[in-house]
C-alpha distance (Angstrom), angle and dihedral (degrees) to the residues before:
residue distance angle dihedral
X1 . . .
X2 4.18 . .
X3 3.62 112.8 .
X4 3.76 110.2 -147.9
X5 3.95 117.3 -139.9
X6 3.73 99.4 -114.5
X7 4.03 114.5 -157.7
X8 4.43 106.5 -134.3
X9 3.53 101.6 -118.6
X10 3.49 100.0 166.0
X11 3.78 144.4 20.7
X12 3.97 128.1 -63.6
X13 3.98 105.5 173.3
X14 3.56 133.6 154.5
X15 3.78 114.9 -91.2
X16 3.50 92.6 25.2
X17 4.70 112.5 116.9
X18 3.92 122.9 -99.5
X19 3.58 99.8 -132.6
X20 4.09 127.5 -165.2
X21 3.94 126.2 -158.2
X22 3.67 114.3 -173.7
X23 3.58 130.4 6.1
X24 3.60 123.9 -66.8
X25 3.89 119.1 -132.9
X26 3.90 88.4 28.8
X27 3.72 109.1 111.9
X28 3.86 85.9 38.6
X29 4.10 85.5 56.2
X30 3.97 93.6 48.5
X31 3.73 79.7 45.5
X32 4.10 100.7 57.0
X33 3.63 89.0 36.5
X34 3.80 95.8 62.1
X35 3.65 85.6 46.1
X36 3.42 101.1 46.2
X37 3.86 106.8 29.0
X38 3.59 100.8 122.8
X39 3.61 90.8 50.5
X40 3.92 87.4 41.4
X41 3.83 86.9 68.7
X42 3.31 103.4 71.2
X43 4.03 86.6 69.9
X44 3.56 106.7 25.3
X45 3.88 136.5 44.5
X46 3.71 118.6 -105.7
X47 3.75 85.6 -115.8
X48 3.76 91.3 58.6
X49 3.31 92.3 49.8
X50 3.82 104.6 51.9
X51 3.76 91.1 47.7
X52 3.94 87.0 58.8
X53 3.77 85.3 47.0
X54 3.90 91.6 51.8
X55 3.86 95.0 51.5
X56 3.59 103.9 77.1
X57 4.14 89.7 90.0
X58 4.31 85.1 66.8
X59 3.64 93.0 89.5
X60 3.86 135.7 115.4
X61 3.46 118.5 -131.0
X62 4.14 139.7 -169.9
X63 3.86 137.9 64.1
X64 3.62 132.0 -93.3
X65 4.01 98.3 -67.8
X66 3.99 86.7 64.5
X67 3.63 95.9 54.1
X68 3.51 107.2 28.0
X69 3.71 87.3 89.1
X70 4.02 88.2 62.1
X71 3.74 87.4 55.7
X72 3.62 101.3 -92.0
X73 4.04 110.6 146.4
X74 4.34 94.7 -172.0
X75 3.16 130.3 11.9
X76 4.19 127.7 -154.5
X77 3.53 123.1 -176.6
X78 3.55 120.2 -137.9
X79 3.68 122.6 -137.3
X80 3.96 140.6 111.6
X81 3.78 101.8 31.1
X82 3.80 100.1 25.2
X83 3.50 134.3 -113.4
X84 3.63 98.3 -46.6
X85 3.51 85.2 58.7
X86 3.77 88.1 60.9
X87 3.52 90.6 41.9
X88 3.52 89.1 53.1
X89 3.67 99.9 45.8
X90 3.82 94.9 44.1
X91 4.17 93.5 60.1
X92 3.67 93.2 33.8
X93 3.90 89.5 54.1
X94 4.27 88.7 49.4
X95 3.41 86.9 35.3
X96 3.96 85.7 -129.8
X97 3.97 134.6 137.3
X98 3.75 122.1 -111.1
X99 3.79 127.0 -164.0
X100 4.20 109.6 -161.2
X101 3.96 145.0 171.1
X102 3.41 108.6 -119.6
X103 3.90 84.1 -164.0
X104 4.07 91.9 55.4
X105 3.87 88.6 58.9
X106 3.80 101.0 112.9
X107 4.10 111.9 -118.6
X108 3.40 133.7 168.2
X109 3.89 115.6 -114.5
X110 4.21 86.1 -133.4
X111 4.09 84.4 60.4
X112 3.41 89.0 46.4
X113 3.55 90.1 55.9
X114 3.79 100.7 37.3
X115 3.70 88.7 52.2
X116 3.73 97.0 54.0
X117 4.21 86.0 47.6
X118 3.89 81.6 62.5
X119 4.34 102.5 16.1
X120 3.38 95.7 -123.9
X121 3.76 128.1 148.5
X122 3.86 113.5 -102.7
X123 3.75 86.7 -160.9
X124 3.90 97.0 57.6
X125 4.04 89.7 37.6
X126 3.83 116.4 120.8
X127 3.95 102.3 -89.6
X128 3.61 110.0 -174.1
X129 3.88 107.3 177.9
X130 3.56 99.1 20.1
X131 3.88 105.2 117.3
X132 4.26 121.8 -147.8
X133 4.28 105.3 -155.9
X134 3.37 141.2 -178.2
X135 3.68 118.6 -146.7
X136 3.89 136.9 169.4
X137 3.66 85.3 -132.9
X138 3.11 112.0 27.3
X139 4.32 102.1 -179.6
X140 4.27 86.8 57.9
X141 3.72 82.0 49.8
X142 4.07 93.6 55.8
X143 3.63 88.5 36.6
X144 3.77 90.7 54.3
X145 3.86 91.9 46.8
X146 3.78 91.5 49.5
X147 3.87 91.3 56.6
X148 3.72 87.3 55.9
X149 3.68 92.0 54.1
X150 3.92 94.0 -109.7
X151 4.18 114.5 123.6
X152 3.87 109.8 -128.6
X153 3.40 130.4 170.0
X154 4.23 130.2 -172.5
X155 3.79 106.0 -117.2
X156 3.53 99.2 -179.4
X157 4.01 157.6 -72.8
X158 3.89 134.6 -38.0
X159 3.94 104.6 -135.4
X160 3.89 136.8 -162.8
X161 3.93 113.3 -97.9
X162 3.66 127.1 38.5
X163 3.98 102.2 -79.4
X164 3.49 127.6 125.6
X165 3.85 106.4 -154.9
X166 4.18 116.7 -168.0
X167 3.78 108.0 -160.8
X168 3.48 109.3 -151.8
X169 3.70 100.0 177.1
X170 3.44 118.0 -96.2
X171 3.67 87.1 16.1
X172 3.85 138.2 43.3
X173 4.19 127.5 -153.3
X174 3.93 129.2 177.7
X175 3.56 117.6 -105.4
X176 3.63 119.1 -96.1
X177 3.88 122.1 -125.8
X178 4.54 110.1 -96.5
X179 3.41 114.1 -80.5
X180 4.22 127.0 -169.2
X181 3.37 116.6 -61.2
X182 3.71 120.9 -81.1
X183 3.97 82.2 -133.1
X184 3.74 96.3 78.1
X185 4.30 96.8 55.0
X186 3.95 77.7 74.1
X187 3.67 107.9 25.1
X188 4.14 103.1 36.7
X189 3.44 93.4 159.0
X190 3.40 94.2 65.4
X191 3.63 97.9 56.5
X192 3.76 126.8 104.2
């Protein structure tokens, strides 16, 4: 997996709100369902199915200029690796701690499901359009997504130090370095 040099154009500082826009997993879903519809079939109705197909249009999209004015203060995109990629990448590149709910993380219940078909991790799926902020106030933030239609949810808090804490609920874990994409266990022709 490339890592892209990304350029710090906003702020990442302790106390300030993790904040996620989209759903993470959900372009990865849309992704193994195309590939795997026929197969799909067998444990889902058609109708199911083509809705999943339909959803990859519900995504936010833009950088931190777009969103600042909704309160955002940095802005990483989700995508090959999954959110904890981004979540990864965004306190590596401040060189900051982070302490998050892995349970807050928005997903869909159909990625849920899609993922168990196949047991991936929805959390290291491909999640094009699902956005990872940091905010100063991170509840106007969500509120300020919702209005635009977008569903956002505050996952947790940027912390002094370097550790990346997982809460799990009654337990917590570090985060684990990015791996490859749950994507290419179903799709390995695309990989590369």
């Amino acid at each position: 997996m490339r890592r892209i040099e990304r350029e710090n154009a906003g702020t990442l500082r302790p106390g300030q709100d993790l904040v996620v826009a989209g759903y993470a997993g959900l372009w990865g879903t849309v992704e193994t369902v195309k590939y795997k519809k026929e197969e799909l079939y067998q444990w889902f109705s058609r109708g199911y199915i083509e809705r999943i197909s339909e959803q990859e249009s519900m995504v936010p999209e833009g950088g931190l200029e777009k969103w600042k004015k909704f309160g955002a203060a940095e802005c990483e995109p989700a995508g090959e690796g999954g959110i904890l990629k981004a979540l990864w990448d965004l306190s590596g590149a401040y060189m900051t701690g982070i302490r998050f709910s892995l349970h807050s993380i928005p997903v869909k219940q159909e990625t849920i499901e899609i993922c168990e078909r196949y047991d991936l991790n929805p959390y290291r799926l491909f999640s094009t359009g699902c956005l990872l902020f940091s905010a100063d106030n991170g509840g106007d933030l969500v509120k300020a997504l919702k209005k635009q239609g977008i569903h956002a949810a505050v996952i947790g808090k940027v912390t002094g130090g370097i550790k990346r804490i997982i809460d799990h609920g009654d337990s917590t874990g570090y985060l684990d370095r990015p791996s490859e994409d749950e994507l290419y266990k179903v799709l390995p022709n695309k990989q590369g």
